[in-house]
C-alpha positions as CSV (number, residue, x, y, z in Angstrom):
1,X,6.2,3.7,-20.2
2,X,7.5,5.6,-23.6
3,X,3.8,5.4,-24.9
4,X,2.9,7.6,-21.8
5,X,5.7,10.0,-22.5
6,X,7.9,9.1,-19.8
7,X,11.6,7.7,-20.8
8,X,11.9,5.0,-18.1
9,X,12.6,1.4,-17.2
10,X,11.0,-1.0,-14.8
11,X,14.0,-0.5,-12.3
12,X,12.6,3.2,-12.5
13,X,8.9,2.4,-11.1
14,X,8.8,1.9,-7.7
15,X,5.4,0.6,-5.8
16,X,3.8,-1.2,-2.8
17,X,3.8,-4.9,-4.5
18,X,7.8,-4.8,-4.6
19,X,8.0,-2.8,-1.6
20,X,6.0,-5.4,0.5
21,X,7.8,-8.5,-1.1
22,X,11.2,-6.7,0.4
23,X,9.6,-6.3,3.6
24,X,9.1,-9.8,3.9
25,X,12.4,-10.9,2.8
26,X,14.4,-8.5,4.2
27,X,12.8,-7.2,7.8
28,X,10.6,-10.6,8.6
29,X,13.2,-13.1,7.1
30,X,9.9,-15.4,5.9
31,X,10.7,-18.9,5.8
32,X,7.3,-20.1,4.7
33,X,4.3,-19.6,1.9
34,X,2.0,-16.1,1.3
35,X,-1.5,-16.3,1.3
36,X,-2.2,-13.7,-1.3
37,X,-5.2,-11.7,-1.3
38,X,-3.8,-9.4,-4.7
39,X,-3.1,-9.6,-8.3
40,X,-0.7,-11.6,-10.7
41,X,1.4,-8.3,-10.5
42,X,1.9,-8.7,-7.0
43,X,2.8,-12.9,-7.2
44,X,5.6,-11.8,-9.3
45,X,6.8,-9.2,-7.2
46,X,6.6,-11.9,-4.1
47,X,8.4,-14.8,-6.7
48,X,11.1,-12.5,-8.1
49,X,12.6,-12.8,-4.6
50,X,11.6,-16.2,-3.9
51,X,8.6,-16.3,-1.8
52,X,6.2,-18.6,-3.0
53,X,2.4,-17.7,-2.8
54,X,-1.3,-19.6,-2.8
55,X,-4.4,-17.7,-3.1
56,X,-4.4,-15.4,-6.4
57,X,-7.8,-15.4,-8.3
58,X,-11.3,-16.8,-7.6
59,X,-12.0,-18.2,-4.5
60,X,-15.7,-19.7,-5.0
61,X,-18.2,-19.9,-2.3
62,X,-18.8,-23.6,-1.2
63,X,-20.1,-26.1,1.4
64,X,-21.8,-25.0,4.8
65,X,-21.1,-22.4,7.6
66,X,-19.1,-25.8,9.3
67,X,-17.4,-26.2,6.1
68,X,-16.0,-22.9,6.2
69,X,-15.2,-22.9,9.4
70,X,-12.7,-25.9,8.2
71,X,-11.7,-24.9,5.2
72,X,-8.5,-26.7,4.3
73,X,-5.2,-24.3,4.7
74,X,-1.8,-24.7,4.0
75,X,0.5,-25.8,6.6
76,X,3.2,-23.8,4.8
77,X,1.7,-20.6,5.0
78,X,3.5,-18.2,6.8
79,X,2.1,-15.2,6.5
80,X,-0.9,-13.3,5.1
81,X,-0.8,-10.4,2.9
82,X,-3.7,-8.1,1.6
83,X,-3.3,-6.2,-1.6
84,X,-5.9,-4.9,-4.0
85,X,-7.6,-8.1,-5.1
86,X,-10.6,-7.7,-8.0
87,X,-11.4,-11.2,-6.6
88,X,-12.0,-10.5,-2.9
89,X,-15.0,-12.7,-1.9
90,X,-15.9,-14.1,1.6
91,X,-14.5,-17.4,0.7
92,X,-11.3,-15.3,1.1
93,X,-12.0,-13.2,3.9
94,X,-12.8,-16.3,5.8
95,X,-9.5,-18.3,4.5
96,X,-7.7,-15.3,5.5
97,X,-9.2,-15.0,8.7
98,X,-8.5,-18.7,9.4
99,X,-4.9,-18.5,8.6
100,X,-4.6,-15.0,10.8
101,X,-6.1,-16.9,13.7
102,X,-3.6,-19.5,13.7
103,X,-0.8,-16.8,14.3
104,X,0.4,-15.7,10.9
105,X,1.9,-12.7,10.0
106,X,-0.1,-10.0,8.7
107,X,1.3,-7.6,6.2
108,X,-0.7,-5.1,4.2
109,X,0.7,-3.1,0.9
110,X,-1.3,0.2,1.5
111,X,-4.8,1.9,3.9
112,X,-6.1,4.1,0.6
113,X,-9.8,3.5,1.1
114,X,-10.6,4.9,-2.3
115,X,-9.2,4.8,-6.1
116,X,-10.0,8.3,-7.8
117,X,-10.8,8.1,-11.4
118,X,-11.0,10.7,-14.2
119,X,-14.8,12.8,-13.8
120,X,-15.0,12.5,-10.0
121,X,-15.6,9.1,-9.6
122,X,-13.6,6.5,-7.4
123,X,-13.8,3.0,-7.1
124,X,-13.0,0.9,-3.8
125,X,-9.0,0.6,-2.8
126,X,-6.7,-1.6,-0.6
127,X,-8.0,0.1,2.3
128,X,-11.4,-0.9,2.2
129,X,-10.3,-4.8,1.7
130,X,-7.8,-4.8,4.5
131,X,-9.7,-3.6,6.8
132,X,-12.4,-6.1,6.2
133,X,-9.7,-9.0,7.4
134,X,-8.5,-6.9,10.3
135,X,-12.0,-6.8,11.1
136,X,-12.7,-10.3,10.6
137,X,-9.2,-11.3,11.7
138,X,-9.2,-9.2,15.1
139,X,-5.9,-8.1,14.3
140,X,-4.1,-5.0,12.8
141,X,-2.0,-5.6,9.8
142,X,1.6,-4.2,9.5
143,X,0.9,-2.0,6.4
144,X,4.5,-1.1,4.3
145,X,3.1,1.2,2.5
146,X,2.5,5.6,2.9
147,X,3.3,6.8,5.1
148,X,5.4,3.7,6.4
149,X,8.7,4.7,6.6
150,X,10.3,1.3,5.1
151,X,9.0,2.5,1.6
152,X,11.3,5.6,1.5
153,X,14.3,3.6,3.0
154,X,14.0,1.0,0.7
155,X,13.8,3.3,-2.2
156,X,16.9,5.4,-0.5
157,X,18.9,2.7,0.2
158,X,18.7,1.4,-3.3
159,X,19.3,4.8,-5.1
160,X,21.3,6.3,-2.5
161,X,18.6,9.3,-1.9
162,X,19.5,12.1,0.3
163,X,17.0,13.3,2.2
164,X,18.1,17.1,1.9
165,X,17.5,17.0,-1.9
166,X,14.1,15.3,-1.9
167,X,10.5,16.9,-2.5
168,X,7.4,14.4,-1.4
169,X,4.5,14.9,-4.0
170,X,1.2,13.5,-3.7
171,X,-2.5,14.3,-3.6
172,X,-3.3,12.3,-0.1
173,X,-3.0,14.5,3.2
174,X,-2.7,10.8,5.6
175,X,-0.4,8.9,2.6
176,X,1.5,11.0,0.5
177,X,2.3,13.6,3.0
178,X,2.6,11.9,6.1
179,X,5.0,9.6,4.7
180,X,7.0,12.7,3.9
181,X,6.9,14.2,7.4
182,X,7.5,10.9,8.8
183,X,10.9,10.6,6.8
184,X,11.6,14.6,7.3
185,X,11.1,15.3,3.5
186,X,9.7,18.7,2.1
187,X,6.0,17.9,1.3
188,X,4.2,19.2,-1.7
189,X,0.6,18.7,-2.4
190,X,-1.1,18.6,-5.6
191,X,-4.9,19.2,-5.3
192,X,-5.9,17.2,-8.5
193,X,-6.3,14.3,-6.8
194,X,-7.9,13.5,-3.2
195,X,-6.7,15.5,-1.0
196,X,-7.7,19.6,-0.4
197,X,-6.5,22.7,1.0
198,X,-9.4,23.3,3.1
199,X,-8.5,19.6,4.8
200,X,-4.6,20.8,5.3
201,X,-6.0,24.1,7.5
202,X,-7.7,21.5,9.5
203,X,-5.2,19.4,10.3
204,X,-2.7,22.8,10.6
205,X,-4.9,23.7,13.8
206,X,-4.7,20.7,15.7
207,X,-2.4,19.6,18.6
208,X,-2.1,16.3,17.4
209,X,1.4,15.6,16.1
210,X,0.0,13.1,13.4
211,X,-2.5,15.8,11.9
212,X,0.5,18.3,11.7
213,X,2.2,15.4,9.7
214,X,-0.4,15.7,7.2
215,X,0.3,19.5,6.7
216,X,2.3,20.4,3.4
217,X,4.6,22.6,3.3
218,X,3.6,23.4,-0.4
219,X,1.1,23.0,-3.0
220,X,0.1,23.1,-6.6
221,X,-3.1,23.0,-8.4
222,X,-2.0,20.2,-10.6
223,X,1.5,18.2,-11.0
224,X,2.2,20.4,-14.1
225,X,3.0,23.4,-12.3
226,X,6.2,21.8,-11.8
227,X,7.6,21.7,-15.1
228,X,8.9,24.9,-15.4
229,X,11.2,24.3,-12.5
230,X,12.3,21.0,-13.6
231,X,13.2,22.0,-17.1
232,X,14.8,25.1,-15.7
């Protein structure tokens, strides 16, 4: 992280691959496999704290419709997980799906549908993938990431946070914010990112309690507008 600026260590980065691996270990006590729709990133994460995993990589198209219909599975798979997987394919939709339908648990890392990028443009996120297996699964995944609550009390209770001294700061109304509200943080958005002003006066005139989650109590026009403040 130096080469970015930023005078951290890895115990200083905190994200959804090391939250969910926690979640299973610590809240569903897994005794069992993953099948792992992510990336190598997120195996380590699950192996680090000794959950082993199948799945990561390509998962080629083979066979018939009957095939897939009996595609061989693991019998010590416990639970399936959905991260952001540059391999997603049917193949593993429908191994996901088969595995869901024999009563697994279903865990998802995060619901952003879309990746912003530099010039406007956005690629496909975690959202998009998960809920193509809820879909095909006929099921709703536990997601442990924004605006879960687990993610801020497994960051608080491993750096002994106080929620009186904390400021939330993102650019997503229904992640960043709501996970703030949820938790009874401040909330302050940063409209370089998804997220706009216009959007937060919507959700400020609604009766429903989740929109008013998604209502900051501050924002910025970018992230940098904080500096002053934190080198004062």
């Amino acid at each position: 992280m130096s080469v970015m600026g930023f005078n951290v260590t890895e115990e200083d980065v905190f994200g959804t691959a090391y939250c969910c691996a926690m979640y299973l270990r610590t809240v569903c006590k897994l005794q069992g496999k993953v099948y792992l729709l992510g990336s190598n990133a997120m195996k380590q994460e699950l192996e680090a704290v000794g959950i082993q995993q199948t799945g990561v990589g390509p998962d080629p198209v083979t066979g018939t419709h009957a095939d897939w219909a009996n595609v061989p599975l693991d019998p010590e798979v416990k639970a399936v997980v959905v991260g952001f997987d540059e391999h997603f394919s049917y193949m593993k939709l429908n191994r996901a799906m088969q595995y869901l339908n024999q009563g697994c648990l279903f865990v998802g890392t995060n619901r952003d549908s879309r990746l912003p990028l530099e010039g406007g443009k956005a690629v496909p996120g975690t959202g998009c993938l998960l809920q193509a297996v809820e879909a095909a699964a006929q099921r709703q995944a536990q997601t442990v990431g924004k605006p879960n609550q687990f993610m801020f009390e497994c960051v608080a209770s491993q750096f002994g946070v106080e929620k009186g001294r904390c400021l939330m700061v993102g650019d997503r109304l229904d992640t960043d914010i709501l996970l703030g509200s949820n938790c009874g943080l401040k909330t302050l958005l940063t409209l370089t990112g998804v997220s706009t002003v216009a959007e937060a006066q919507e959700h400020l005139k609604s009766s429903c309690p989740e929109r008013q989650g998604m209502v900051p109590d501050y924002y910025v026009e970018s992230i940098a507008d904080l500096l002053p403040a934190l080198r004062g």
